[in-house]
C-alpha positions in Angstrom: 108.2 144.8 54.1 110.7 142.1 55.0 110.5 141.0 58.7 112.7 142.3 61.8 115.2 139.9 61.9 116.3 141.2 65.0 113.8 142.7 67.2 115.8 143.1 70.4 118.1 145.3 68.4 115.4 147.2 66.7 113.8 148.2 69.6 116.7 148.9 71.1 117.9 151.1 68.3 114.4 153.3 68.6 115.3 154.0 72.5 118.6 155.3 71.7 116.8 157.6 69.2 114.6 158.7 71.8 117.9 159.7 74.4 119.3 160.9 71.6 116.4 163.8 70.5 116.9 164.9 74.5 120.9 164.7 74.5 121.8 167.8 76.9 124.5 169.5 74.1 121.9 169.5 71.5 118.8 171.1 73.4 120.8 173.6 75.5 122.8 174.8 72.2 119.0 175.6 71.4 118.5 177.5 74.4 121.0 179.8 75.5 120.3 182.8 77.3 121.8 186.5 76.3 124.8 187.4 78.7 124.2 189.7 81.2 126.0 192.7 82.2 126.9 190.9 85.5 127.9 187.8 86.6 126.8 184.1 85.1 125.7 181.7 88.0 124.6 178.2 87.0 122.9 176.3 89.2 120.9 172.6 88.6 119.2 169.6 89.9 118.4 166.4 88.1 119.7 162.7 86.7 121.0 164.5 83.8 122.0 167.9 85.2 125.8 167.5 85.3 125.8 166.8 81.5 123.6 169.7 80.8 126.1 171.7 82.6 129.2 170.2 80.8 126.8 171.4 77.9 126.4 174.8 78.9 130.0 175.8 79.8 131.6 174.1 76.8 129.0 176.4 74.8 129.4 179.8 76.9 131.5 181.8 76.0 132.0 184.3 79.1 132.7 183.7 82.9 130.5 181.6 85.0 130.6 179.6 87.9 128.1 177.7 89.9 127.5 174.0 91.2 124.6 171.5 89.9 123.9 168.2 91.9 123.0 164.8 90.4 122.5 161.2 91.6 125.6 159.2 92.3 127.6 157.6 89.3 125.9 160.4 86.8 128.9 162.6 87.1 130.2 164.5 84.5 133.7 166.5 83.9 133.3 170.0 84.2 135.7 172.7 84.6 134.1 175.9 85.7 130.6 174.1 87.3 131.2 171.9 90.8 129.2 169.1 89.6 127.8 167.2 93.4 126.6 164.1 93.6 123.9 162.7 96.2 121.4 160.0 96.5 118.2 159.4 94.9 115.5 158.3 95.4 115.6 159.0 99.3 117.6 162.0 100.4 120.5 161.9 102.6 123.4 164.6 103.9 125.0 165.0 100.6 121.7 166.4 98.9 121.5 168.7 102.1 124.5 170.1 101.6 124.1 170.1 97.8 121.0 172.3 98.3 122.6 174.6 101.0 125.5 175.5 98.3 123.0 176.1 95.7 121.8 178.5 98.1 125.0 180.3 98.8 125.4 180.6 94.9 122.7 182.7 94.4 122.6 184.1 97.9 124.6 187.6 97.0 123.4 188.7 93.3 122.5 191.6 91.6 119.8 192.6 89.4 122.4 192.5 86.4 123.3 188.8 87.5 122.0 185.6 85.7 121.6 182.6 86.8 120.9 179.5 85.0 119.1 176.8 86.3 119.4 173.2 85.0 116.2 171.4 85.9 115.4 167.6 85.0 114.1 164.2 86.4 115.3 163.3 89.8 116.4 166.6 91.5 113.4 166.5 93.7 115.2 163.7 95.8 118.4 165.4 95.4 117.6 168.9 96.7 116.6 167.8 100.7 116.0 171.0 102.4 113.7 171.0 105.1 111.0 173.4 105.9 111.3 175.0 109.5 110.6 172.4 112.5 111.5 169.7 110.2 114.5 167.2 109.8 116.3 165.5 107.2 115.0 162.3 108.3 111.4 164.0 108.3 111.8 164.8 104.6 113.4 160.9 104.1 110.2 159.8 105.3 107.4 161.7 103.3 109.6 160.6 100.2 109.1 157.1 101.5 106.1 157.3 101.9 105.5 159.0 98.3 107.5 156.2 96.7 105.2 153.6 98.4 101.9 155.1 97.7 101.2 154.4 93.8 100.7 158.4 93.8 101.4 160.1 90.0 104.7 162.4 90.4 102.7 165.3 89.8 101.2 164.7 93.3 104.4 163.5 94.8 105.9 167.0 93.7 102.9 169.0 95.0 103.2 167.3 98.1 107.1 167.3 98.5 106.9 171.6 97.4 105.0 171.5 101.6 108.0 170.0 103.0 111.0 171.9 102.1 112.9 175.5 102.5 113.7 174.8 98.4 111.3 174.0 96.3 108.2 175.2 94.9 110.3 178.5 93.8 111.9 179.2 96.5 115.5 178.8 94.9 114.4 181.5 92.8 113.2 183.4 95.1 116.4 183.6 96.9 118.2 184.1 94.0 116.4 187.9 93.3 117.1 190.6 92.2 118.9 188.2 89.8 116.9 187.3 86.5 116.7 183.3 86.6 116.5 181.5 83.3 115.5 177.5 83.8 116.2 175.0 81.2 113.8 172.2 82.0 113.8 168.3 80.6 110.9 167.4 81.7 109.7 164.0 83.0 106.5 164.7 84.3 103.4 163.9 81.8 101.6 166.3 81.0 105.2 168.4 80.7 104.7 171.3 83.3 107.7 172.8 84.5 106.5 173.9 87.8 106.3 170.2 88.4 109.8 169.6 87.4 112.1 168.5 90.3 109.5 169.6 92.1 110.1 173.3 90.5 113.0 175.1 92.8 112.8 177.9 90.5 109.2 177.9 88.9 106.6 179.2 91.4 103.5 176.7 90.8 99.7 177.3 91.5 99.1 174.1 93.6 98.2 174.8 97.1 98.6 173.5 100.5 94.4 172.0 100.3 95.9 170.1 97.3 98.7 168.7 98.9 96.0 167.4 101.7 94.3 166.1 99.3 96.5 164.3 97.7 97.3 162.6 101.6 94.0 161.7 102.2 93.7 160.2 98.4 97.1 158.2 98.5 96.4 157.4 102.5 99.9 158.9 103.4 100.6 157.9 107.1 102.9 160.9 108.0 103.9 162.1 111.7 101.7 164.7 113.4 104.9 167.5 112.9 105.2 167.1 109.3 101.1 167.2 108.5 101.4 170.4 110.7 103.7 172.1 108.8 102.3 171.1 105.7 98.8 172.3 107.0 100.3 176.2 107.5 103.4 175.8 110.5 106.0 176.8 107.3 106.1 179.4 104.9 103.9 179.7 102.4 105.6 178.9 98.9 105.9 181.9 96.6 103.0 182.1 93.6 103.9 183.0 89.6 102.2 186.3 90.3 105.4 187.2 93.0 107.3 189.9 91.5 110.7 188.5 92.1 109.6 186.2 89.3 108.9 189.1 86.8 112.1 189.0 84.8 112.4 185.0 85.2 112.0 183.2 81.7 111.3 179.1 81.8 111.9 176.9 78.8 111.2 173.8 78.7 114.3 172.4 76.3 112.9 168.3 75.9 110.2 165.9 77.1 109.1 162.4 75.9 106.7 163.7 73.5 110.2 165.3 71.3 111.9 161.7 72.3 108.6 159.6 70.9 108.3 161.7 67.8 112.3 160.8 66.8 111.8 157.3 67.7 108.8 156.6 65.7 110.6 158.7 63.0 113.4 156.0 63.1 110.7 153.1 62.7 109.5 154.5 60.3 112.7 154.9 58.5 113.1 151.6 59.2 109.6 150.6 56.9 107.8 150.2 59.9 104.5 151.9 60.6 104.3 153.9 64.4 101.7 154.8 66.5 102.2 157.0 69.7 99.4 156.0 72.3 100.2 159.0 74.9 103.3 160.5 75.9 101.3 161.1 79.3 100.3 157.7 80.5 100.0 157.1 84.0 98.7 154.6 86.7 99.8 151.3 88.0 102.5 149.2 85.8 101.2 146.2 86.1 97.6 147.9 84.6 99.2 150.0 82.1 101.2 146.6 81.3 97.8 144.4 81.2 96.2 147.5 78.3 99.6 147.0 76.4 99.3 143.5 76.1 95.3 143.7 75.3 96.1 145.9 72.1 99.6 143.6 71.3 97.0 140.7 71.3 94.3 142.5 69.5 96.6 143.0 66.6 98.6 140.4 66.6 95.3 137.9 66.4 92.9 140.1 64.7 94.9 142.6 62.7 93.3 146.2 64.7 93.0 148.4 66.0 96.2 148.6 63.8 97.0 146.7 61.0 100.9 144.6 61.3 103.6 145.3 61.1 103.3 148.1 63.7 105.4 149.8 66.4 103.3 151.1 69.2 104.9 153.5 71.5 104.0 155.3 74.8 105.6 156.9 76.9 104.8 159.0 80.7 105.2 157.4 84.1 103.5 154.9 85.7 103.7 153.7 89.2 103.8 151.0 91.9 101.7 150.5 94.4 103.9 148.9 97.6 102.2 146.2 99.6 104.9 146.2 102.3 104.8 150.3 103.0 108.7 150.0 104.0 109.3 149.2 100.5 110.6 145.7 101.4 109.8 143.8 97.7 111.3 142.2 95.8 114.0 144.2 93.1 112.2 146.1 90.4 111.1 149.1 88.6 107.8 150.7 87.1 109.2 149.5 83.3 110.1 146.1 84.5 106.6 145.2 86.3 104.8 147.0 83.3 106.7 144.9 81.1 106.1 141.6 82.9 102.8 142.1 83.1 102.7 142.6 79.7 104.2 139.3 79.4 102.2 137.5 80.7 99.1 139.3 78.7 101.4 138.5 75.5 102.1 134.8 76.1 102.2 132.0 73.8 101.7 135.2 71.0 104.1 135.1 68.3 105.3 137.6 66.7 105.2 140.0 69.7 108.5 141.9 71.4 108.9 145.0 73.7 110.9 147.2 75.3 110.4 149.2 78.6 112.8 151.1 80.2 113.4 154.5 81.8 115.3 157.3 80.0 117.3 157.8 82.3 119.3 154.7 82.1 117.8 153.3 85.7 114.7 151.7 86.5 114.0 151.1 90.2 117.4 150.4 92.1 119.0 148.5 90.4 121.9 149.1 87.2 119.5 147.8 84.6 117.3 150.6 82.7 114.3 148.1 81.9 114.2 144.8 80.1 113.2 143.0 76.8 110.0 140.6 76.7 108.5 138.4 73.9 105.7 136.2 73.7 108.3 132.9 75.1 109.4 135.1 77.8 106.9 133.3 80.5 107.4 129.8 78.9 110.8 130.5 79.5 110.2 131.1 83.2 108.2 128.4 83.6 111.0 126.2 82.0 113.2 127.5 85.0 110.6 126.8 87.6 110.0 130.2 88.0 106.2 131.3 88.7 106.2 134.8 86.8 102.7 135.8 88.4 104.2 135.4 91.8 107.1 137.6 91.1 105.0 140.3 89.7 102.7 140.1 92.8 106.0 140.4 95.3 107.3 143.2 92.6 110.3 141.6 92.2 110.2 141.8 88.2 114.2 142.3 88.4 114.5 138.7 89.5 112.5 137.4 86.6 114.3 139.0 83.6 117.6 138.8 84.9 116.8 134.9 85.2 116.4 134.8 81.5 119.4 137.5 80.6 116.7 140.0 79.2 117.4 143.1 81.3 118.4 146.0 79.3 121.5 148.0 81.3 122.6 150.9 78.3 124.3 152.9 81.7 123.2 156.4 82.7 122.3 158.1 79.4 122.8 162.0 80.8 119.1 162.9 80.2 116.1 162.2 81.6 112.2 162.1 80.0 111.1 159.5 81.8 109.6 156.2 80.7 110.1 154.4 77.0 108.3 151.9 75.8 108.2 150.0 72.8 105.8 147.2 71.6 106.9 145.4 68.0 104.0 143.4 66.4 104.5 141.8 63.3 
């Protein structure tokens, strides 16, 4: 096959495939519940929740209300849904009071009521309620300290489930005798819903001894008042065998395994061969970066595991490990460090370009949603005086693309299954 004349735009191309095969109209068309005798009550959480609700009500066709919260900027017109906004990825008042009118919405419903709950990436940071004895500022700092750790979100979510009056199924719970129907995007690997968002609607079987656990394993440093509530002061979340989640139905509506299928569907269309590692890859970036660039190199110099030309593509979410606890490094994301250390496992290598960026349309906190690397990409550091190994060891990976123009800024994409990634080697 001819070459990729223009890898940057090839690889960009497959990532907008990937958004695409999650795009909130297509997969809630897919899913919509029967209409109930009662009332229609949507409710939602997540990065892409206000589009899933523009979604919904443009594809309803009966009375509803409700409210959904997302992160700041990822607003969406609606006319029938209150779409909130707060702040991710630490809480504040807005996501407090976001979560107390999600309350009030299902507060007062019927058993011929339904409520529909829009669930995806993000909503545990947007849905602050704290457990009894606990502050807002309280559940700030266990997300802090989450975000620090290097812990997989699954045990983040288990965790964070200990800590508040919301999740773990307790949205649900309050929303009985109503049936709940939850329409999950899923960015958690492995793709269990109960995980989702930290699952405000999906009792989950993980247990306060696992949430322990996971504290001693990721050496959480939390105050004595919250490790006492999460060792048995607060209520004990609800389990899937509670009856007042008998008539509840989940469905989980995309993940990245659905995105990674269409995007090695469009490489292939393209006369390029695909292989999906894992849609479920976790661990630190700058590892899962260094195992990247080990395969890159292995085909690129010795034609296998794979022969060239070959896309490989993974997807799942890794994590950062914070030196400095209070999270003072340099700017960055998860898909930026994995990519520059993938760089500089790639360098010198013709022949050799990736992508790696979140799904979501933000990596980290800054606008960019990952970046673009190549095998020049550290000699073009270098030739700016930069020291790339330095800025990967101070996790400032922002710095180092955006001194070479290579950061990749699509803008919120309205959906959210977590990390793409994209290696071209021909």
């Amino acid at each position: 096959m001819p070459a990729i004349e223009n890898p940057r735009t090839f690889l960009e191309t497959l990532f907008h495939a990937a958004v695409a095969a999650a795009d909130p109209a297509k997969v809630v068309a897919a899913n919509l519940p029967e209409r109930p005798k009662g009332r229609t009550v949507v409710i939602g959480a997540g990065k892409g929740a206000a589009q899933m609700a523009q979604a919904f009500e443009r594809l309803w066709d009966g009375p509803l209300s409700g409210a959904v919260v997302t992160r700041y900027g990822y607003a969406a017109p609606c006319e029938r849904i209150d779409v909130l906004e707060a702040s991710h990825p630490l809480p504040d008042e807005n996501g407090l009071r976001a979560s107390r009118r999600l309350l009030q919405e299902v507060g007062a419903l019927g058993e011929d009521d339904l409520v529909v709950a829009l669930i995806c990436g993000g909503g545990s940071a947007l849905l602050p309620m704290p457990a009894d004895g606990l502050t807002l500022e309280d559940e700030i700092a266990v997300n802090r300290a989450l975000l620090a750790s290097g812990a997989p979100i699954s045990a983040m979510n288990a965790v964070r489930k200990y800590v508040s009056g919301i999740k773990g199924g307790r949205l649900a719970a309050a929303a009985y005798p109503a049936r709940v129907v939850s329409l999950v995007v899923s960015d958690i690997p492995g793709d269990d819903p109960a995980l989702v968002a930290s699952g405000p609607t999906i009792a989950d079987t993980s247990t306060r001894e696992d949430a322990l656990k996971y504290i001693e394993r990721y050496r959480l440093d939390l105050p004595q008042r919250i490790m006492d509530v999460i060792r048995g002061g607060g209520s004990a979340a609800p389990r899937p065998s509670d009856m007042r989640f008998a008539r509840n139905t989940v469905r989980l509506v995309a993940s990245a395994a659905v995105s990674l299928e269409a995007a090695a569907a469009a490489a292939r269309a393209a006369g390029v061969a695909t292989v999906i590692l894992s849609d479920a890859m976790e661990g630190e970036a700058s590892e899962v970066g260094r195992v990247h660039a080990a395969i890159a190199r292995e085909i690129a110099v010795r034609n296998r595991p794979f022969r060239k030309p070959v896309v490989i593509l993974s997807g799942g979410e890794t994590t950062v490990t914070m030196k400095d606890k209070d999270m003072r490094a340099g700017k960055g994301g998860r898909n930026s460090e994995f990519l520059l250390s993938l760089a500089l496992g790639v360098d010198g290598l013709h022949g050799v370009s990736a992508l790696a960026a979140d799904t979501d349309g933000i990596d980290g906190s800054e606008d960019n949603a990952g970046a673009f690397a190549n095998g020049a990409s550290i000699a073009r550091l270098a030739a700016l005086d930069i020291d790339a190994a330095a800025l990967l060891d101070g996790h400032d990976s922002w710095s180092a693309f955006a001194a070479i123009g290579d950061l990749f800024t699509p803008g919120p994409t309205g959906t959210n299954v977590n990390d793409f990634r994209a290696i071209l080697v021909q």
